[in-house]
C-alpha positions as CSV (number, residue, x, y, z in Angstrom):
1,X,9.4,-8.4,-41.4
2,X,13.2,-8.5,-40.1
3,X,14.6,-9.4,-37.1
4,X,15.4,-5.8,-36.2
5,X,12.3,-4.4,-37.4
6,X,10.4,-6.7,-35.1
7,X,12.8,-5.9,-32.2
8,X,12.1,-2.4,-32.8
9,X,8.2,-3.2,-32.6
10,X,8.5,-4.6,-29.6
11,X,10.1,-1.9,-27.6
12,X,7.7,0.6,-29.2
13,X,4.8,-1.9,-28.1
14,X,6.4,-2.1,-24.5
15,X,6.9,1.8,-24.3
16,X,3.1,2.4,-25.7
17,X,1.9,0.2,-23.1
18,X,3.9,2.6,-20.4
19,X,2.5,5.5,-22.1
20,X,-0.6,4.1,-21.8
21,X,-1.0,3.5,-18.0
22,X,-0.4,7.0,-17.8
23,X,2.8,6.5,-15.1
24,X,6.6,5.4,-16.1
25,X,7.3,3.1,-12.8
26,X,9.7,4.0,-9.9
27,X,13.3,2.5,-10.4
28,X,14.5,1.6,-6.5
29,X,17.9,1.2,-5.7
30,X,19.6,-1.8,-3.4
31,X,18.1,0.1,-0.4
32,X,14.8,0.6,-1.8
33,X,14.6,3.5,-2.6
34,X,13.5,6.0,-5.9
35,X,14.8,9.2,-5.8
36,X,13.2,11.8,-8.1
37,X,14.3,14.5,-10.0
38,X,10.9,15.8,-10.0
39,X,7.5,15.6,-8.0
40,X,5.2,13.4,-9.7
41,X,1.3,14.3,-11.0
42,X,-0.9,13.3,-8.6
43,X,-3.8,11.8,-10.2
44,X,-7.3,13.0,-9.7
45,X,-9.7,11.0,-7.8
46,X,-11.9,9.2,-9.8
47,X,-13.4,5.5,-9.8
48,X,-13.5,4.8,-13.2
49,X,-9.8,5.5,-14.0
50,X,-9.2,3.7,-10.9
51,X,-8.1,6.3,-8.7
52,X,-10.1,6.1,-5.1
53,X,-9.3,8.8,-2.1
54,X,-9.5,7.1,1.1
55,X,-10.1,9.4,4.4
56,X,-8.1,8.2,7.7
57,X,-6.9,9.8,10.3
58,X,-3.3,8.4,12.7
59,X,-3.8,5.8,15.6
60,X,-0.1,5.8,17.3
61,X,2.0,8.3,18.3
62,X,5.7,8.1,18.4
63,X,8.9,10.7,19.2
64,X,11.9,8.0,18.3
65,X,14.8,10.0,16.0
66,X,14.0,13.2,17.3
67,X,11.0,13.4,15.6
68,X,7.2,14.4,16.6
69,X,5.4,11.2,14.4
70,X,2.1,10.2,14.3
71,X,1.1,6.9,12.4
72,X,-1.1,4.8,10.9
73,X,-0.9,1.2,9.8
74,X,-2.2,-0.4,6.8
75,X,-2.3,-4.0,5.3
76,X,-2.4,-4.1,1.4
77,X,-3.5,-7.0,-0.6
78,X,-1.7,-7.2,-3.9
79,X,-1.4,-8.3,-7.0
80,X,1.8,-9.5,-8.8
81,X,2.4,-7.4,-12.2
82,X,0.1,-4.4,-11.0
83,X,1.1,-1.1,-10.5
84,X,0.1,1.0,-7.1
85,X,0.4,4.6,-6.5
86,X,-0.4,6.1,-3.6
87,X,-0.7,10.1,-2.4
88,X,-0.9,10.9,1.7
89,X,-2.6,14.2,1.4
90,X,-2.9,16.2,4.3
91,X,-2.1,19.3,6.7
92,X,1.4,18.1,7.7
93,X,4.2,16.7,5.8
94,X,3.6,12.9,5.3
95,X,6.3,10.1,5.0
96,X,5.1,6.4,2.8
97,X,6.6,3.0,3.3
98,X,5.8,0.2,2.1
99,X,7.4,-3.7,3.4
100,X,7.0,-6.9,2.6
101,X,10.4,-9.1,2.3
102,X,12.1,-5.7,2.1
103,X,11.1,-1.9,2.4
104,X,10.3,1.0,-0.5
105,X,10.5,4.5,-0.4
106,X,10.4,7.2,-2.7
107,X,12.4,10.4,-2.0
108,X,11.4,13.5,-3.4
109,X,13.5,16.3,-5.4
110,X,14.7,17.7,-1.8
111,X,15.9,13.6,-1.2
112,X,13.7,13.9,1.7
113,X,11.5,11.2,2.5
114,X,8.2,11.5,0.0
115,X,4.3,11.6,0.4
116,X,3.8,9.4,-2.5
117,X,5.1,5.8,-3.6
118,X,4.8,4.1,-6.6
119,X,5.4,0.4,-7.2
120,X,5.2,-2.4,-9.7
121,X,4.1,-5.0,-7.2
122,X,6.6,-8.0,-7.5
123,X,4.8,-11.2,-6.0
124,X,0.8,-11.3,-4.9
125,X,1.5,-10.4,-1.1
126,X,0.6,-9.2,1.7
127,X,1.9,-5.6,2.5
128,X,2.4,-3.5,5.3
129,X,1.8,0.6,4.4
130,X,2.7,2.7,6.7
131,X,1.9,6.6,7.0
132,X,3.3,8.8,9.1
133,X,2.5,12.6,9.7
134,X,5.3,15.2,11.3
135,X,3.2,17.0,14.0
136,X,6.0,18.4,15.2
137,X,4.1,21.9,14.9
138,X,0.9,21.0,15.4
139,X,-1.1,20.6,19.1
140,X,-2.1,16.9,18.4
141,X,-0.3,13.2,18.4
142,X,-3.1,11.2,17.2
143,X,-6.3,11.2,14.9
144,X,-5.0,13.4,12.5
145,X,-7.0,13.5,9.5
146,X,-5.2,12.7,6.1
147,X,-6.5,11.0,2.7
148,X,-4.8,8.2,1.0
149,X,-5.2,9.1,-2.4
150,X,-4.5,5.3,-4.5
151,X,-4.2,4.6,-8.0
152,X,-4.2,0.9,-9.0
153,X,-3.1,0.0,-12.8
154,X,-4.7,-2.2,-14.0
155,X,-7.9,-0.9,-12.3
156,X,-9.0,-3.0,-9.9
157,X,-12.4,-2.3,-8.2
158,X,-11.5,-1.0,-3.9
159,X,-14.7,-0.8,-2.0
160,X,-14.3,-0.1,1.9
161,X,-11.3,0.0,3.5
162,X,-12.4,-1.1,6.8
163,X,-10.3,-0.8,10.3
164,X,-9.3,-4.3,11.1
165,X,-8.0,-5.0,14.8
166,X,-6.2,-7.9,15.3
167,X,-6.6,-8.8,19.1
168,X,-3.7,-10.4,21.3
169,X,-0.4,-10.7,22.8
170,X,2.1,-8.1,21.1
171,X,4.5,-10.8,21.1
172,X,2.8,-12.7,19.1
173,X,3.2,-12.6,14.8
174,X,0.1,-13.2,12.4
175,X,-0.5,-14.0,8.8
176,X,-3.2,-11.9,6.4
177,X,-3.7,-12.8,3.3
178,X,-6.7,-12.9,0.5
179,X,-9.1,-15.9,-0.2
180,X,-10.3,-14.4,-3.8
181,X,-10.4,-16.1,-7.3
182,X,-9.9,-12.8,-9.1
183,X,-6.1,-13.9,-10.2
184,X,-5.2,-13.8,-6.0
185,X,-3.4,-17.3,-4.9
186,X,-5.4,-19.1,-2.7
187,X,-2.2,-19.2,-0.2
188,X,-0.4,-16.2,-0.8
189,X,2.6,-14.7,1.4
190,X,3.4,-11.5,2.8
191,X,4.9,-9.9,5.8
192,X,3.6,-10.9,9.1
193,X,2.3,-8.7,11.4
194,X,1.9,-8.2,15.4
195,X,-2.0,-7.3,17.1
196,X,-3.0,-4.2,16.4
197,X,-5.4,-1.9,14.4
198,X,-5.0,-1.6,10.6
199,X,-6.5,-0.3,7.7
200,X,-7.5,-2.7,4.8
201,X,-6.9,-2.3,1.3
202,X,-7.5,-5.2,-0.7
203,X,-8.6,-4.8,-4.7
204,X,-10.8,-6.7,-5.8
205,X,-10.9,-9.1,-2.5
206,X,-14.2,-10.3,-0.7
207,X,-12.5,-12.3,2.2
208,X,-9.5,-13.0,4.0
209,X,-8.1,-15.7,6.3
210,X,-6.4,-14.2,9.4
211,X,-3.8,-16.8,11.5
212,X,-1.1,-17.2,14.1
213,X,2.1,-18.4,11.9
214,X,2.5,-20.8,11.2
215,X,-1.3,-20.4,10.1
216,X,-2.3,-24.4,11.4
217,X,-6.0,-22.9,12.4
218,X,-6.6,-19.7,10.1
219,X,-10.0,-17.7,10.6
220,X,-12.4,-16.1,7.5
221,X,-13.2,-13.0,7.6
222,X,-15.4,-11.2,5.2
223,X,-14.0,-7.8,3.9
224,X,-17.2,-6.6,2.1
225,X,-18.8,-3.4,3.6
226,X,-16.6,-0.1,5.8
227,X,-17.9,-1.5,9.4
228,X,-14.4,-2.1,11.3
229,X,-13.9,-6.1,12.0
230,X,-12.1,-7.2,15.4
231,X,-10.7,-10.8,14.9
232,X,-8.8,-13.3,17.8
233,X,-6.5,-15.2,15.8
């Protein structure tokens, strides 16, 4: 076989393999964002193919930019090399972002600020999701009902997605981060985050340590089960 006949199987192989996790990825600019010239398929829900719909409803309220927002906090636990798509589904228009050592967000054809983001994740992390709801014309500023509809590539098995509430001073900045041998490093990094109430999406994780940084006495916590967890780091 020649040299540009192998070349060319490659990049067939490489597009095939696109083809075949049924998504091309999101291409971010510097500022991290994707803008789209058209709205994405959202997938159906359904286990097998890895697609879970997860019901939540907002915890905090906020009315910073001129705008009525209400919110709700996730931490994700990820996966370098895997792909994540997620769909805010609700009443009211819905805005994803996603941080770590920077921020994504996908615009849609409008260049508004999208419901969806997808992602190639580029280092196993932690991740803060956030989803916010305009209830600018709505009578309500918190528990509003949404579903997070999420698509992981490969498929990766999400049970519960329990509330976690980290308990303490606001001030204070605190590590999560997975204890799993499914491919997860033991010591991963992530973005830190302050006391509060989160969501928990973690793929294929059974337990997490939770810590003060700079994480000299982390706690255990196991993740198994959709009863809420409260933890004093």
């Amino acid at each position: 076989m020649s040299r540009n006949v192998r070349a060319w199987a490659a990049v067939l192989s490489c597009m095939m393999s696109v083809v075949v996790s049924g998504r091309l990825h999101a291409q971010y600019d510097k500022y991290g964002v994707h803008h789209n010239v058209t709205r994405p398929p959202m997938p159906a829900c359904n286990v097998a193919n890895g697609v879970v719909c997860l019901a939540d409803s907002t915890r905090v309220y906020s009315d910073e930019c001129c705008m009525d927002l209400s919110a709700s906090e996730w931490i994700v636990l990820a996966q370098a090399g895997d792909s994540l798509e997620l769909f805010a589904i609700g009443g009211v228009p819905a805005i994803l972002t996603l941080y770590n050592k920077r921020a994504w967000q996908e615009h849609d054809v409008h260049n508004n600020s999208a419901s969806y983001l997808r992602l190639r994740i580029p280092e196993t992390a932690s991740y803060r999701l956030t989803v916010d709801l305009d209830v600018n014309l709505i009578n309500a500023t918190i528990d509003v009902p949404y579903t997070l509809r999420v698509h992981t590539i490969p498929t990766r098995r999400i049970g519960a997605v329990p509330l976690l509430r980290i308990v303490g001073d606001k001030r204070l900045k605190v590590a999560v981060r997975a204890i799993a041998p499914r491919g997860m490093e033991q010591r991963n990094g992530g973005v830190p985050v302050s006391p509060g109430v989160y969501r928990l999406l973690a793929p294929g994780i059974d337990s997490i340590e939770v810590c003060r940084i700079p994480c000299k006495t982390p706690r255990t916590l196991s993740v198994a089960g959709a009863s809420s967890r409260t933890i004093r780091p």
